[in-house]
N, C-alpha and C positions, 0 to 999 in steps of 0.2 A: 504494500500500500504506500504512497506516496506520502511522505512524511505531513506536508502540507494540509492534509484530512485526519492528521491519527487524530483527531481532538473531537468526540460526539455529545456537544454543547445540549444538542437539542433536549430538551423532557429534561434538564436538570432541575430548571426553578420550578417546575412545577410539583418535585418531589421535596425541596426545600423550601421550611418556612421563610415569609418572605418579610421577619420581622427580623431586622439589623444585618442584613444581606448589604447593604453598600459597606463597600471597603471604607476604611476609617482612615484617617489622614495621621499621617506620622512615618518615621523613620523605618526602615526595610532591613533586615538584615541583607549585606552587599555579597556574604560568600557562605559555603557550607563546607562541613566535615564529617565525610560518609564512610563507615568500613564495608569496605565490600571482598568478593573474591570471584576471581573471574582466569581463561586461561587462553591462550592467542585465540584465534577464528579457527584453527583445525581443530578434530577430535583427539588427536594423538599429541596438540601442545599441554606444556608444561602451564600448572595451576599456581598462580599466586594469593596472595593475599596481602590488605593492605589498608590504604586510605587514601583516597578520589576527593578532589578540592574542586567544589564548582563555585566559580566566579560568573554571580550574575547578572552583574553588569558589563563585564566584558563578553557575556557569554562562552565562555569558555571552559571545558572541565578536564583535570590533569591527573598525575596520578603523584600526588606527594611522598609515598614510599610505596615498596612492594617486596616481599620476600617467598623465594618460590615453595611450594608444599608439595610433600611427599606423595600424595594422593587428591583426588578431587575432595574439596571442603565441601562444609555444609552450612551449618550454623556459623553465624559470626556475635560475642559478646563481647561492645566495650567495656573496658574495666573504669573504676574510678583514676583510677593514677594515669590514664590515658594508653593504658596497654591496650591488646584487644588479644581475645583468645580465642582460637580457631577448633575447630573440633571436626575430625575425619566422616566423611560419608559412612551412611551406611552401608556392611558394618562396622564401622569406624574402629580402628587400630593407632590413635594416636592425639593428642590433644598440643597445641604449639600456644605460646607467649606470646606476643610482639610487642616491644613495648614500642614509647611514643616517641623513639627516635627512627623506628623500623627496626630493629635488631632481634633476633630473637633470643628470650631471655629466656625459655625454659622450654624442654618439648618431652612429653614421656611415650613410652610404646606398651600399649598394652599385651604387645605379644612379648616382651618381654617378662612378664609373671605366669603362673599356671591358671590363673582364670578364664573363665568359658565366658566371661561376658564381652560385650564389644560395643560399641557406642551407638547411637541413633539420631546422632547428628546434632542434639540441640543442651545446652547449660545453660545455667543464670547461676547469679551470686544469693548470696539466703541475708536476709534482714540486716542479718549483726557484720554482716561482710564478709566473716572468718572461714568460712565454707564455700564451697562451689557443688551446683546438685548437676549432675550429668542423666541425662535418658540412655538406658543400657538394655539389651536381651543376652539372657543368660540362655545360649545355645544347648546346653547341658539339660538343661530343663523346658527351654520355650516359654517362660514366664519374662515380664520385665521388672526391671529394678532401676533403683534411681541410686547412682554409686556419690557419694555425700565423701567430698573432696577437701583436703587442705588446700586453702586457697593460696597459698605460697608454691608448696611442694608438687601439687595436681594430684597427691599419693592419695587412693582411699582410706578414708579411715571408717566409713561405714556402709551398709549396704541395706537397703530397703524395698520388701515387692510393691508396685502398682497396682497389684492388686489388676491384673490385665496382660496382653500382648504387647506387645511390640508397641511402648512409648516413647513419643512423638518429641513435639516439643512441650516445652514446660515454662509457667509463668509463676510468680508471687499472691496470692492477694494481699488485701489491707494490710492483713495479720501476717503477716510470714508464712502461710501454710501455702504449699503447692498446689499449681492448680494443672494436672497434666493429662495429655490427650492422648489417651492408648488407643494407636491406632488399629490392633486386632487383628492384624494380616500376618497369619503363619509363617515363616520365609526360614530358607534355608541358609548356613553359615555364610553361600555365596551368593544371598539375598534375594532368591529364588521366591518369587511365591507357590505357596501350594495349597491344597485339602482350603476353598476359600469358603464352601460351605460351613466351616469351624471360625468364623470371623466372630471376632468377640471385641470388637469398640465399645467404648465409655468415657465419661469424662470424670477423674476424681479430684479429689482434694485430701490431702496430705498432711499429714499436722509436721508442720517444720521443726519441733525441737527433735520429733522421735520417729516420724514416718508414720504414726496411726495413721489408719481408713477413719477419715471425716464423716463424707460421701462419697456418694458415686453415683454418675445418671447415665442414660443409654439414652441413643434413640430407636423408633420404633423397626428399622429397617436395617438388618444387620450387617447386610452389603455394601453400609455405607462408613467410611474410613475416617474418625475425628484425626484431624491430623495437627492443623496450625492455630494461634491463639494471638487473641490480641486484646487488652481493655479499652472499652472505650474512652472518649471525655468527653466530658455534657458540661453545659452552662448551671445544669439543675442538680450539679452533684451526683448523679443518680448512673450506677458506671455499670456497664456489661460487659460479659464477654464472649467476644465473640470468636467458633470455628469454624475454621473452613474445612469442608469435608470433599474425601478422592472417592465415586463411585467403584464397584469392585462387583458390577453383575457380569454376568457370564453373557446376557443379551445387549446387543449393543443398542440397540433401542433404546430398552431404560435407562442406560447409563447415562447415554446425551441426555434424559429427559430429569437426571437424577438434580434434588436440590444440593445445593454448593454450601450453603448457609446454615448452621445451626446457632443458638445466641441464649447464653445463661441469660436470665434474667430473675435473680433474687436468688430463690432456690430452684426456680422451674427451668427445664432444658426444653426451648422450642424452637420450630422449622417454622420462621416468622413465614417464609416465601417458599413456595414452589417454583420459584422463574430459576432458571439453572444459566448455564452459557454455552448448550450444544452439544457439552463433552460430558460434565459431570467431575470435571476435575479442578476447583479450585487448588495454584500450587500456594499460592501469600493470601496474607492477611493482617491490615493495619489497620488501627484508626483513623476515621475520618471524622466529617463537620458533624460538630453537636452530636454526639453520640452516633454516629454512624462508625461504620467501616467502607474500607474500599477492600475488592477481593479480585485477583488475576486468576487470567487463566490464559498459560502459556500453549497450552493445544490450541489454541484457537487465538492467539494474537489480541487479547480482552481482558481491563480492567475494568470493574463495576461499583456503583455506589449503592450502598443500602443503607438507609435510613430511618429511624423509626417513627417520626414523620408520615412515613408510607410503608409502613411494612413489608407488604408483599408485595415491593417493586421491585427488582435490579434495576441501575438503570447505569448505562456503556459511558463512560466518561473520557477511556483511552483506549483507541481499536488501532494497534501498530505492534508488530510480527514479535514472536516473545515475551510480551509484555509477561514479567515473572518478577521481580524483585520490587518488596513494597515495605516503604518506610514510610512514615509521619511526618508534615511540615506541616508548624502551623502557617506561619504567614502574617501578611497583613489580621487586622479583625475581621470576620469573625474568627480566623483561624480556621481549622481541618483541611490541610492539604495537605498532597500525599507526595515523593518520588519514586517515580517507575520504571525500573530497569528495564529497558525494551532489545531487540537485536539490534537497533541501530542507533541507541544514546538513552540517557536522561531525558523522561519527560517530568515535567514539576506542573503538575495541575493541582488550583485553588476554587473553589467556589465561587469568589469574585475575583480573585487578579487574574492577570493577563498570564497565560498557559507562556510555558515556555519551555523551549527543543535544544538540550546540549548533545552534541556526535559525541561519539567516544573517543579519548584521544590518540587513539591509535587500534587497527582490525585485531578486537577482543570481544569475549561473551563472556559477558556477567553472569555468574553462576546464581544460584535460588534466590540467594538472602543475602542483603544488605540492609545498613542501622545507619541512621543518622546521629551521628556523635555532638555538633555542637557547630552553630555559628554565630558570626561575627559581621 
């Protein structure tokens, strides 16, 4: 598609309230600091990681460090001292440091001990800082764990079930407790799926000092894969959150027709919307304006906004090839704009300002997931 159309303005306002919708006057932030990881334009180049500096008034966006990685990355989490820590695909054999010079300051190999467990692509840091929780499947058993890390060392110190399969990524709530998306899909050491009839998704909650079952919720379709997480922000305090869910029928019918969205709201797990994006594979999921989220879906070249505003709308905000990697900007007021890592650059759409198209700085593919670190 021609760059000049990725942008489907149309049907926005209408899903958005149209109280404090004009852009508010005042100063912009002029540049951004993204972690991302990405690896040349072939299949067979080498994968770095690092941090991408867009400059938006020169339009321009560079790549301010990079150091390459062992394997394809998955997750990327900034740390507070400005490091960023990379965590291996699944299934992951390896977790790296970088700190905020580009160097890497620490990398451990999981095949290096006798454990059957292996990564699932996604960490955060736990309340008090001192820990790091990792998503793991322990292949010995087929059950997931959440390996509860020294946050200096990367060494486990404890190990926790999900209470689940194969978990996803994983977020905090208010409280500290975990909030993680077992995604349920059987898969072999060399990440095979199989037996998909035995899919077993949920969404629990984790007590962060010691790893209790909270809860835990299902939805009603079990061929459907909770996978990514994001909380919302609202004006009314009033925060959700929200998954983006990967179809897994065996009929390709339903799958295109399968919903992409599921959204904690309180204690209740609901499918606000049936509207899907053709595939049934949401891969990202961020927050968006006032309580929304934006979700991609890289099958099909499509980010979307949903709203609670309108519940059971999707509606196409960025239609341009890959569109896969989705972070938070707020912006101007009101705030909720996103950036999205597309095959052919940075798109930065806002509800009110002016959309805007940075190239990549040279023939590269942004892998899943990138985080906005911080601008200026």
């Amino acid at each position: 598609m021609n760059r000049r159309h990725f942008l489907k303005m149309l049907g926005v306002c209408g899903v958005l309230p149209q109280v404090g919708l004009a852009s508010a006057a005042g100063s912009e932030a002029r540049s951004a600091l993204i972690a991302a990881a990405w690896r040349g334009p072939n299949p067979g180049d080498t994968y770095y990681g690092g941090v991408l500096a867009a400059d938006w008034q020169k339009k321009k966006l560079e790549i301010r460090h990079a150091v390459p990685l062992p394997t394809r990355p998955h997750g990327l989490l900034p740390e507070a001292d400005g490091s960023l820590l990379v965590t291996g695909v699944r299934p992951g054999a390896w977790l790296m440091r970088i700190d905020a010079q580009g160097a890497v300051s620490r990398q451990i190999s999981l095949e290096d001990d006798a454990s059957t467990a292996r990564l699932n692509g996604h960490a955060i840091t736990s309340l008090s800082g001192d820990v790091i929780y990792t998503t793991e499947t322990d292949f010995k058993s087929g059950r997931g764990r959440i390996g509860v890390r020294d946050r200096v060392s990367l060494k486990k110190i404890d190990e926790w079930d999900t209470h689940g399969m194969e978990p996803h990524q994983l977020l905090l709530d208010a409280d500290g407790h975990l909030m993680i998306a077992n995604g349920g899909i059987p898969r072999t050491p060399t990440d095979k799926k199989f037996d998909l009839q035995r899919m077993d998704s949920s969404l629990v909650r984790l007590d962060g000092a010691n790893g209790k079952l909270l809860r835990k919720w299902t939805v009603d379709d079990s061929r459907l894969s909770l996978r990514h997480l994001a909380w919302s922000h609202s004006t009314t305090g009033r925060a959700y959150l929200g998954v983006a869910m990967q179809a897994e029928h065996d009929d390709a019918a339903r799958r295109a027709a399968a919903p992409i969205l599921a959204v904690l709201d309180g204690d209740e797990l609901l499918m606000p919307t049936r509207a899907s994006d053709g595939a049934g594979y949401a891969g990202d999921i961020a927050a968006a304006y006032n309580g929304g989220f934006a979700l991609s879906s890289n099958q099909v070249g499509l980010a979307q906004l949903w709203h609670p505003g309108a519940p059971d709308k999707l509606v196409p905000i960025v239609e341009l090839q890959e569109a896969y990697a989705l972070t938070e900007w707020s912006g101007p007021n009101p705030g909720g704009g996103v950036l999205v890592g597309t095959g052919l650059g940075l798109v930065r759409w806002h509800p009110t300002a002016k959309a805007v198209f940075l190239p990549w700085p040279k023939p590269m593919a942004l892998d899943n997931h990138w985080t906005l670190i911080s601008e200026a």
